[in-house]
C-alpha positions in Angstrom: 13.4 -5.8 -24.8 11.1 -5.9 -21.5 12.3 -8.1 -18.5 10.1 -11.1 -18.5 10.7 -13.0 -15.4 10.4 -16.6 -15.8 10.5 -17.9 -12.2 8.8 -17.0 -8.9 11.6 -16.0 -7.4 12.6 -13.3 -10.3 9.2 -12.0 -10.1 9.2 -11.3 -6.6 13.0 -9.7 -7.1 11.0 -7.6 -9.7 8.0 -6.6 -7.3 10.2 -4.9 -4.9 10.5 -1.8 -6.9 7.3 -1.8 -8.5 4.2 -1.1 -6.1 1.6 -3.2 -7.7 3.6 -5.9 -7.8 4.5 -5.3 -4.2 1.3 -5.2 -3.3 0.5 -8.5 -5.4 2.9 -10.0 -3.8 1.7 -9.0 -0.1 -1.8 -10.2 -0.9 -0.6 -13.9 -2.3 1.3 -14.5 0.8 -1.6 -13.0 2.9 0.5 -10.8 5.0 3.0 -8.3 5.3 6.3 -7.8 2.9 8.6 -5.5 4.3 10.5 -6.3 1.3 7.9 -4.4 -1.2 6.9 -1.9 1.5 9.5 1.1 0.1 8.3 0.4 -3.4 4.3 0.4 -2.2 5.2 4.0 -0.2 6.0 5.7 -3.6 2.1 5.4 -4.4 -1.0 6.8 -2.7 -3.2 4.2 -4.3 -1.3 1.0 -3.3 -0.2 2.5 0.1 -3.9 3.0 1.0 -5.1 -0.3 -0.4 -1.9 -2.1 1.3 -3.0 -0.7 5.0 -6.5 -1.5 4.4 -6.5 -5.3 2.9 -3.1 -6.2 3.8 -1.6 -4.8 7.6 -5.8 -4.4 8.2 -4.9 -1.5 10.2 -3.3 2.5 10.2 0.1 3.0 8.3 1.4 6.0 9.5 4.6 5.7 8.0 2.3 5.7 4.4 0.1 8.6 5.3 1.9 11.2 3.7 1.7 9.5 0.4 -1.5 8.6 0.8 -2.5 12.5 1.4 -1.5 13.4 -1.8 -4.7 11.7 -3.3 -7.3 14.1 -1.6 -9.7 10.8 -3.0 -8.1 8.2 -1.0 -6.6 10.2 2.1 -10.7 10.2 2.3 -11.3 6.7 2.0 -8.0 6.1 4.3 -9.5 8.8 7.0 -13.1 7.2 7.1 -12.4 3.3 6.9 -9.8 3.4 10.2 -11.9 6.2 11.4 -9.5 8.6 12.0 -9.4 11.0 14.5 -9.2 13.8 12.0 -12.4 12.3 10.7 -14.2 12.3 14.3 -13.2 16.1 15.0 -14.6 17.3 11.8 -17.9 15.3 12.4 -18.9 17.0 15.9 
């Protein structure tokens, strides 16, 4: 049988290992959750939407994850505009 959390507070103990609902979490209380932050590392996808909508800055600590998605290391390197970006573009 699935785990079906029935209260807020079991759902957020079930977000912190899964990165979408890390990252759900993060966006509902409209800031940061260092709580959810190991479980959004583990994907490219969530790390790169995290630093973008959530921090609203760079996450170095994410950008190796986020390299392994050549698609969103690109969306990453041109929406913070990167310096790896600006050397390639002279």
């Amino acid at each position: 049988m699935l785990f079906k959390p029935k209260r807020v507070k079991d759902k957020i103990v079930a977000a912190k290992n899964d990165p979408v609902g890390a990252y759900n979490v993060a966006i509902a209380i409209k800031g940061r959750w260092p709580a959810g932050e190991p479980a959004i590392l583990n994907d490219s996808f969530y790390s790169y939407m995290y630093a973008r909508y959530v921090l609203k800055r760079r996450w170095p600590e994410a950008e190796p994850t986020i390299q392994k998605s050549n698609t969103f290391w690109r969306w990453y390197l041109d929406y913070f505009n990167h310096p790896a970006v600006r050397r390639r573009n002279r």
